[in-house]
C-alpha positions in Angstrom: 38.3 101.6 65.1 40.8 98.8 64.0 39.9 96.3 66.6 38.3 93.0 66.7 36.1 92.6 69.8 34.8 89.5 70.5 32.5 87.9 73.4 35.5 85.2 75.2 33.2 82.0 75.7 29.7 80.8 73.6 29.0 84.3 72.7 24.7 85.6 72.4 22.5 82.8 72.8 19.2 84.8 72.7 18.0 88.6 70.7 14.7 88.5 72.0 13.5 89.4 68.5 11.4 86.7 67.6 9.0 84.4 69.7 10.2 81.6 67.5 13.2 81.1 66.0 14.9 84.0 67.8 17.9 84.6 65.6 20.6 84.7 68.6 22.8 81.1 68.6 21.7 78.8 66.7 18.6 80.8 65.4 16.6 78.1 66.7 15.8 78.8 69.8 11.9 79.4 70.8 10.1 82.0 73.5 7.5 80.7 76.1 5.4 81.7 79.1 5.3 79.1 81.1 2.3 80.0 84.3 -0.7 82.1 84.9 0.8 85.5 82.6 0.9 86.7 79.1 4.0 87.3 77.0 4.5 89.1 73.3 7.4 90.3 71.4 7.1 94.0 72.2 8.3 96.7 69.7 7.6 99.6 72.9 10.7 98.7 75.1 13.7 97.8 74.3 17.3 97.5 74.8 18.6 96.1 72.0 18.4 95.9 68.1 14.1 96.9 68.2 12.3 94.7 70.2 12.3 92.6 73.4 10.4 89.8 74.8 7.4 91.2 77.5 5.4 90.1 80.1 1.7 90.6 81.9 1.1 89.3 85.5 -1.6 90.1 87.1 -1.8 88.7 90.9 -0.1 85.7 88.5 3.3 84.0 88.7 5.2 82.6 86.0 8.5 81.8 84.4 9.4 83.7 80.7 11.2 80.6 78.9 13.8 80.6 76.6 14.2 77.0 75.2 17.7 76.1 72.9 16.1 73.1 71.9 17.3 69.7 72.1 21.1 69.2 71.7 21.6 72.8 71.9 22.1 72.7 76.0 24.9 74.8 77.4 27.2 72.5 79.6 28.5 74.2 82.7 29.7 71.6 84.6 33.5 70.7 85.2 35.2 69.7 82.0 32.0 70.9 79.9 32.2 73.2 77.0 30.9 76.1 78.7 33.0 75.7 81.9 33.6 78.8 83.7 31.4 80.9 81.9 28.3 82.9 83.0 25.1 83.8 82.0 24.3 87.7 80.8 21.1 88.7 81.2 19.5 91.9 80.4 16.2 92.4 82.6 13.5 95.8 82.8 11.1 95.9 85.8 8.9 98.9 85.7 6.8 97.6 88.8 8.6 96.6 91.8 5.4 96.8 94.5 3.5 94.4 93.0 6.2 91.5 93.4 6.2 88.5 96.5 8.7 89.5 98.8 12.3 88.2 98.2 12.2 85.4 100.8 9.0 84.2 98.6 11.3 84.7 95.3 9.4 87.7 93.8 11.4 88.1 90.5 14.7 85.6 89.8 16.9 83.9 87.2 16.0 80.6 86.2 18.0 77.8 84.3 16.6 74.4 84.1 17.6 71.0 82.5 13.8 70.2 81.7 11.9 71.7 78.7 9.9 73.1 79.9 11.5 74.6 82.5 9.2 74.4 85.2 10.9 71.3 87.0 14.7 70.3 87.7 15.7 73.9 87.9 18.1 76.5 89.8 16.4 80.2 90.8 18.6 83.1 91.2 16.6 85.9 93.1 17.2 89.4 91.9 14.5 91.4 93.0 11.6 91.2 95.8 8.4 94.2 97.0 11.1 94.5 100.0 14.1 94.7 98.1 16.0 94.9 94.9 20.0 96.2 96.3 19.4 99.2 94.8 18.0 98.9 91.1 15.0 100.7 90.7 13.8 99.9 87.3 15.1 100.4 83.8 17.2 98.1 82.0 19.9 96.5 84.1 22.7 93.7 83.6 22.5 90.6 85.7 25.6 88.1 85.7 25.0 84.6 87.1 27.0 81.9 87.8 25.7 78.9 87.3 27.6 76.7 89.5 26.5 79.1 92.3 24.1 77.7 95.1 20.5 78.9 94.2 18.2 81.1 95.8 15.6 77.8 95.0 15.3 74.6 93.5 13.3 71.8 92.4 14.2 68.2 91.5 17.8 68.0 90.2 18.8 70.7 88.0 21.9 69.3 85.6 24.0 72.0 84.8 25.8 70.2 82.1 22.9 70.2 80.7 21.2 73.8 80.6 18.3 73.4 78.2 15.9 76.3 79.6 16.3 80.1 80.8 14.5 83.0 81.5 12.6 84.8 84.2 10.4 84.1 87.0 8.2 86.3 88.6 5.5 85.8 91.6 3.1 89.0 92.3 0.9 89.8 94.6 -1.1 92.0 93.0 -2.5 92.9 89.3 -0.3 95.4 87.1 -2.9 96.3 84.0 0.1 96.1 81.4 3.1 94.5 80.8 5.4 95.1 83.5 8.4 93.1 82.6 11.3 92.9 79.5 14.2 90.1 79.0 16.3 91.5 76.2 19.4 90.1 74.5 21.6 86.9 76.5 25.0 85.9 76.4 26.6 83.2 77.6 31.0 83.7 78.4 33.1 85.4 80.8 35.0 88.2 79.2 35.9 90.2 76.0 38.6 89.0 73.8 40.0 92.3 72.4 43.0 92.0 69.3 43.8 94.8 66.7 45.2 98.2 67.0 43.5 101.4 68.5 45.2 104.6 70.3 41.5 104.9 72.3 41.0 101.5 73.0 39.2 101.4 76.3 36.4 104.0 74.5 36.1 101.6 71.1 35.5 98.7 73.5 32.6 100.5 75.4 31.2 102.0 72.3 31.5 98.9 70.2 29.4 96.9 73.2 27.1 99.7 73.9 26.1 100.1 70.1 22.7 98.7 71.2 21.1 99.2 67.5 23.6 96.2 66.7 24.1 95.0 69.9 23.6 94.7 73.7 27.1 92.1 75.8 27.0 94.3 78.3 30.8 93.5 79.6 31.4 97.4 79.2 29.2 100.3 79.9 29.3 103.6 80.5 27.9 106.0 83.3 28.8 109.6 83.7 32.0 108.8 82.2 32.9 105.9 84.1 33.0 102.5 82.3 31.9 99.8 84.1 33.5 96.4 83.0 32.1 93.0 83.8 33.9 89.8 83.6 38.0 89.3 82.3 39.2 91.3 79.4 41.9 89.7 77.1 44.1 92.1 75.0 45.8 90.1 72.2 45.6 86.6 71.5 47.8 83.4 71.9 46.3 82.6 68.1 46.6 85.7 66.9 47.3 86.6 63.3 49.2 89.8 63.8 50.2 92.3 66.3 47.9 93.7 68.6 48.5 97.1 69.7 45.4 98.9 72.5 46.7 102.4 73.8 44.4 104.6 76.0 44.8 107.1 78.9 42.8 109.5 81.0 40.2 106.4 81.5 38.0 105.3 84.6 37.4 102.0 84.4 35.3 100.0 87.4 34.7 96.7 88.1 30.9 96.4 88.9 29.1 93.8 91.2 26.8 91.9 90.1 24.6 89.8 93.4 21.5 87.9 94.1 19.2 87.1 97.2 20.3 83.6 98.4 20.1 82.5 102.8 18.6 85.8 103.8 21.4 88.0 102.0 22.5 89.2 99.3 25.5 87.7 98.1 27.9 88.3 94.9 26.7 85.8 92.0 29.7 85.3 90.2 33.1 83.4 91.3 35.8 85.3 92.9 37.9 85.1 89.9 35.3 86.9 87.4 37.0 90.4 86.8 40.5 91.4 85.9 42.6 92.2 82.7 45.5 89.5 80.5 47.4 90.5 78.5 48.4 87.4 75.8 50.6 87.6 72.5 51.6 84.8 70.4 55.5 83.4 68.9 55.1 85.2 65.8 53.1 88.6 66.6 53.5 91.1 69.5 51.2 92.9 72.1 51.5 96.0 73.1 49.6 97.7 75.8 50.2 101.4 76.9 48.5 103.1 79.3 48.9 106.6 80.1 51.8 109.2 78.8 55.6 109.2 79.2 57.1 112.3 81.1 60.7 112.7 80.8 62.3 109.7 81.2 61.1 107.9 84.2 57.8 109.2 85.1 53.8 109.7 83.4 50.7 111.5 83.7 47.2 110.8 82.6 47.2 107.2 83.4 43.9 105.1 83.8 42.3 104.7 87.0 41.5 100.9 87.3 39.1 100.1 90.0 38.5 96.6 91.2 35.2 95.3 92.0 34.3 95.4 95.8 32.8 91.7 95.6 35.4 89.9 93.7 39.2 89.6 93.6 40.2 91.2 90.2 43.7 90.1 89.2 45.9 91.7 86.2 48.0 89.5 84.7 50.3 92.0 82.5 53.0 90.0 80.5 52.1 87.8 78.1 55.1 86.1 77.5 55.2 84.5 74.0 57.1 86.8 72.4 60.2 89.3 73.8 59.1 91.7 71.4 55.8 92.5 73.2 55.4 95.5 75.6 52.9 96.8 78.6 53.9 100.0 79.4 51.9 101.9 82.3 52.4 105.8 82.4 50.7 107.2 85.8 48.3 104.7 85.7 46.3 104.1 89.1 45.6 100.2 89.9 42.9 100.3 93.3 41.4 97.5 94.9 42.7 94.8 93.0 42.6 92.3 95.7 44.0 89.2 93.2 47.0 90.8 92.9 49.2 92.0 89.7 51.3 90.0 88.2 54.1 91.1 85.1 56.7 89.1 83.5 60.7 89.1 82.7 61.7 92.0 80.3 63.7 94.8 80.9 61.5 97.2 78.5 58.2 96.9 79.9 57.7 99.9 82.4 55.8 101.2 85.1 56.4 105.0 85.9 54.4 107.1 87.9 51.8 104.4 88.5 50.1 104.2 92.2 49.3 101.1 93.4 46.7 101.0 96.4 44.6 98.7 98.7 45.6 95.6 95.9 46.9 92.2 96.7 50.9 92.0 95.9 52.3 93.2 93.0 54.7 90.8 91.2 56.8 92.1 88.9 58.2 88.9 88.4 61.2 89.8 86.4 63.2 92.3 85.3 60.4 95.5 84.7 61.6 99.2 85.1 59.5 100.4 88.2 60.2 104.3 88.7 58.7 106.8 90.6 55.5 104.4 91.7 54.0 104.6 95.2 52.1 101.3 96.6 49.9 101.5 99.8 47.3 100.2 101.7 48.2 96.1 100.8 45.2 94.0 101.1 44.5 90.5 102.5 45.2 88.0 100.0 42.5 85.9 98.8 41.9 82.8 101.6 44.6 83.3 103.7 43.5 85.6 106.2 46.8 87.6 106.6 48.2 90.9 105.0 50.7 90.2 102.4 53.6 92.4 101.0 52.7 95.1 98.9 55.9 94.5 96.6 57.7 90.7 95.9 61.1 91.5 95.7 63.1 89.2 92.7 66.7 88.7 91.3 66.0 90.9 88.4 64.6 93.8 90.1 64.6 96.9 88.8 63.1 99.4 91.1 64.2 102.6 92.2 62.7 106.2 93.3 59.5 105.1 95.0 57.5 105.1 97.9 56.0 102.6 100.5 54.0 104.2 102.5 50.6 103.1 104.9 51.1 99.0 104.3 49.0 99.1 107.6 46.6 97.1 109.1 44.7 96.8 112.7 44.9 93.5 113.2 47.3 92.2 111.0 50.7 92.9 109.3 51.3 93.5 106.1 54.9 94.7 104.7 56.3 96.8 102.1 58.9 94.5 100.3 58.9 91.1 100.6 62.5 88.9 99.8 61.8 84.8 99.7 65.5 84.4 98.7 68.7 84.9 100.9 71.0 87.5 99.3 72.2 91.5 99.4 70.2 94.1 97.5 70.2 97.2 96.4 68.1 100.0 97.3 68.2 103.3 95.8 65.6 106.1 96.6 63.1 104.1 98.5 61.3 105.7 101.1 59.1 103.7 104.1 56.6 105.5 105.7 53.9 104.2 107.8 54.5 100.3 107.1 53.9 97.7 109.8 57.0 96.5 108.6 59.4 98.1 106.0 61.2 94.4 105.2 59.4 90.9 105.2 62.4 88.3 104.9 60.4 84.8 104.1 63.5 83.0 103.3 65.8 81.0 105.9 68.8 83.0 105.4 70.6 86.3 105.7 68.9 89.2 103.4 71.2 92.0 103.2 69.8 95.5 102.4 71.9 97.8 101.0 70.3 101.2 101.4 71.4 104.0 99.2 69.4 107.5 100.1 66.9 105.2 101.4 65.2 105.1 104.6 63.9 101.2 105.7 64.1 100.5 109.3 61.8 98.0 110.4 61.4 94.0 109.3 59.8 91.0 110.3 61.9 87.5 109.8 59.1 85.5 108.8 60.9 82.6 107.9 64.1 81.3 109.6 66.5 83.7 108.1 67.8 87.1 109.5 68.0 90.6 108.3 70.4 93.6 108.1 69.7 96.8 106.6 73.1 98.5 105.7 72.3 102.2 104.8 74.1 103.7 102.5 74.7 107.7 100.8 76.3 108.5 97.8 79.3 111.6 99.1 80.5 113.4 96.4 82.8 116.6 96.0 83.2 118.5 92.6 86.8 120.3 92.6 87.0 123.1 90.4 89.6 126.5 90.1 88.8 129.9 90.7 88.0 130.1 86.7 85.7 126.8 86.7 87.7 124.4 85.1 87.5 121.2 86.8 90.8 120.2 88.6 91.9 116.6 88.2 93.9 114.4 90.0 93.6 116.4 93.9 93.7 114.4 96.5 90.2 113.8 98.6 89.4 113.2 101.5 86.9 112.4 104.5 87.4 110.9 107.4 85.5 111.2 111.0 88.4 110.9 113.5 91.6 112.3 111.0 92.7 108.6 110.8 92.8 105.2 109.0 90.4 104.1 107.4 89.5 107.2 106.0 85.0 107.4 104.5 86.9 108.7 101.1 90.8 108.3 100.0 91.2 108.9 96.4 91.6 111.3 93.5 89.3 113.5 91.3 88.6 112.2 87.6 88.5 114.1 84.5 85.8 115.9 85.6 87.0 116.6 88.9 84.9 114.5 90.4 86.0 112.2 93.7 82.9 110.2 95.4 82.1 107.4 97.6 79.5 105.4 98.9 79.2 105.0 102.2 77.3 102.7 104.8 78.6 103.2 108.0 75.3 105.3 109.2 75.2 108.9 110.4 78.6 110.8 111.4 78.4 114.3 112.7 81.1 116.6 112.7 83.6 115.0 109.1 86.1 115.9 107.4 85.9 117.3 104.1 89.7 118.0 102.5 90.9 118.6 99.1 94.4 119.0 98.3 96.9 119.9 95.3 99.9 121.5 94.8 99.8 124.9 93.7 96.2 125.1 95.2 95.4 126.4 98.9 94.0 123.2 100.8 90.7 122.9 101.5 88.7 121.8 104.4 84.9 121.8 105.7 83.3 120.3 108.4 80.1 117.8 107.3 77.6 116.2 109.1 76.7 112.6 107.0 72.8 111.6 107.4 70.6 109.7 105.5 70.3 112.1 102.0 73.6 112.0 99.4 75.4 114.6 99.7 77.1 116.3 96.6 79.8 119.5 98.0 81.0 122.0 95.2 84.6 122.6 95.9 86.6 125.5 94.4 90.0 125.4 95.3 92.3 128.6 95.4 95.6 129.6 93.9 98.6 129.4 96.1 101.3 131.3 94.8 103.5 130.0 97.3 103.3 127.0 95.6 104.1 128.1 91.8 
């Protein structure tokens, strides 16, 4: 592995290898138990490294306490130098029976201004004898947001000022040995991911999952999924050189991470926690390829990206620092990713054979090759409360060969393509099927579509503009003699009605080629006609649909005419 992996915020704060002194942060930091239990450093169970930090309660409550000591507090609040970032905490339960019930906070996160922590603090329940949303013991991540509204509090807890963390725990009955573990904490948002690997996806979970060295917890692995919490960053803004991640065949989901807060249980970090960027700098590149080319427009064993079910996970391809960087997506599946994708304005970054389902609206935003891609299922943007279009339409679109299919919705309507500025365009080999609407036109003029073996037929005019939808084939005849060569220069022709204007009034090329394209809609019964001298005429009836239509001519010898 040639990659540099980093935690993107304050990094560990806490190894839970040492009652005092614990040798995560600032190496300062010191273990309490703060109530009516017992707590040791336990060599028995662990997560990370060899040890972890354990507790006793019998019929006892009590809050395990991690102090920073003074000027070591972690500032949350707006502005402060942990802003945005969220606490990691790795917690083992082997007892959930003997805990108060969750509306009497059996077993929850605390942070607290105070040293010790048992005033001015914020509780985040996680677990209760009547519930636990499905975690049954063993060692388990929990992410919390601190600027969340707690389960509890008591006095006023400064969350610019987070001095004291750990775990409380009420039971209501005696457990004869220690029952509970708090193993290593981290305090960011993300991974920060530079360097160069052709598996990068597997060096990242393996690197954070290395639990004799350590324990983040922003990637693990289950059955052969990974399971990703919090933003991943691939390349750097500051970066020293290029960056260069690769991977295919993947599963990646974005977990949930919740606590019990007004009776429910509710998702504990912001709705911006999950997602990928992509980020370069001036003078070195970023690369990110996903997937593998097949032929020239198309790909196979592509990732499967899954977005969490709690929060809106974005992707935010580009990076846009240097012209030289490239994301490249080859079959790759994008699902759920409610916050939308965005891209950037270069004509060599690609997307071919990709699916793009049940997300928020893709914007390529400039000029990215989109080939053979199908997008479906467009959800509800965040805080709006309507559908949105599963594709935004720009100036320097490049798009062709894909599908639109089932941008449907009970109650509201979502579209498959939507255009925000007056103008024609192009379509070529876009197929509709199963959209509310085929064409959203927000702007306030005239969009013009321009449909070339292409099949959109509905549109909303959401704005104050108007739409046509001029469809379009691609009629072609290729003139050859009875011994193949091509013929050149014979006059073709189609016309519906054997008069001016004709559908097609020219001559073959050099390769004997003559063809048209033509908007006028479907015409049944044309006429086909090649002449030449020294050649028999031709002559075929044609209907004209919706498809192109490419005729192979072979004209005849006349030797009247030699």
């Amino acid at each position: 592995m040639a990659l540099t992996i980093t935690i993107e915020g304050k990094g560990v704060i806490a190894n839970c290898d040492a009652e005092t002194n614990d040798t995560g942060g600032t190496g300062t930091g010191d273990w309490s138990e703060q109530g009516g239990g017992t707590m040791s450093l336990t060599n028995d169970v662990y997560l990370y490294g060899n040890s972890s930090i354990a507790g006793k309660y019998a019929s006892k409550s009590g809050f395990q306490q991690f102090d920073l000591g003074s000027g070591n507090e972690l500032d949350f609040d707006t502005g402060g130098t942990e802003e945005g970032q969220f606490i990691y905490m790795w917690i083992n339960l082997s007892t959930f029976g003997v805990l108060e019930t969750l509306a009497n906070k059996g077993l929850a996160i605390r942070i607290s201004s105070s040293s010790p922590g048992t005033s001015n603090y914020k509780d985040y329940t996680i677990a209760g004898s009547d519930g636990s949303n499905g975690w049954t013991g063993g060692w388990k991540l929990f992410v919390i947001d601190p600027t969340k509204t707690a389960s509890a509090t008591n006095g006023t807890c400064d969350i610019g000022a987070i001095r004291t963390l750990g775990v409380w725990i009420d039971t209501a009955s005696s457990v004869r040995a220690e029952s509970l573990f708090i193993d290593q904490i981290a305090v960011g948002k993300g991974l920060r991911v530079t360097g160069t690997s052709t598996v990068g996806w597997q060096d990242v979970m393996e690197y954070c999952t290395d639990y004799a060295n350590r324990a983040w917890g922003m990637v693990q692995e289950r059955d052969g999924i990974y399971f990703a919490y919090g933003k991943f960053w691939i390349g750097d803004s500051t970066q020293a050189a290029n960056t260069s991640f690769a991977d295919s065949g993947r599963i990646i989901q974005w977990a949930d991470s919740e606590y019990y807060v007004s009776s429910a249980w509710a998702v504990s970090v912001p709705s911006t926690f999950s997602g990928v960027v992509v980020e370069d700098a001036a003078s070195y590149t970023t690369t990110f390829d996903d997937g593998v080319i097949v032929g020239t427009d198309n790909g196979r064993a592509g990732t499967t990206f899954l977005g969490s079910s709690l929060t809106e996970t974005s992707f935010d391809l580009y990076g846009g620092s240097n012209t030289g960087s490239l994301t490249r997506l080859y079959g790759t599946g994008l699902y759920d990713l409610d916050g939308g994708i965005t891209w950037g304005n270069d004509a060599n970054h690609l997307f071919y054979g990709g699916v793009v389902s049940r997300c928020g609206q893709f914007d390529p935003v400039g000029a990215v090759k989109i080939r053979n891609c199908t997008f479906s299922s467009t959800t509800e943007p965040p805080d709006t409360g309507k559908h949105d279009s599963a594709l935004l339409w720009n100036s320097n679109m490049d798009i062709s060969n894909c599908g639109f299919i089932a941008n449907t919705d009970v109650t509201e309507d979502p579209h498959a393509i939507e255009f925000t500025a007056a103008g024609t365009y192009n379509f070529t080999d876009m197929l509709f099927s199963g959209n509310d609407y085929d064409i959203e036109n927000s702007s306030t003029g005239l969009v013009t579509i321009n449909a070339t073996d292409s099949d959109p037929s509905t549109y909303e005019n959401t704005g104050t503009g108007t739409t046509a939808i001029v469809t379009s084939v691609d009629l072609t005849m290729t003139v050859k003699d009875q011994s193949g060569t091509e013929v050149v220069g014979a006059y073709a022709y189609i016309d519906e009605d054997n008069d001016t204007p004709f559908i097609m009034n020219t001559t073959t090329n050099a390769s004997g080629i003559a063809t048209v394209s033509y908007g006028g809609g479907a015409v049944t019964d044309t006429t086909w006609r090649i002449r030449k001298y020294g050649y028999k005429p031709y002559y075929a009836v044609v209907d004209i649909g919706s498809s192109n239509i490419s005729l192979p001519v072979t004209l005849i010898t006349d030797p009247q005419q030699t």
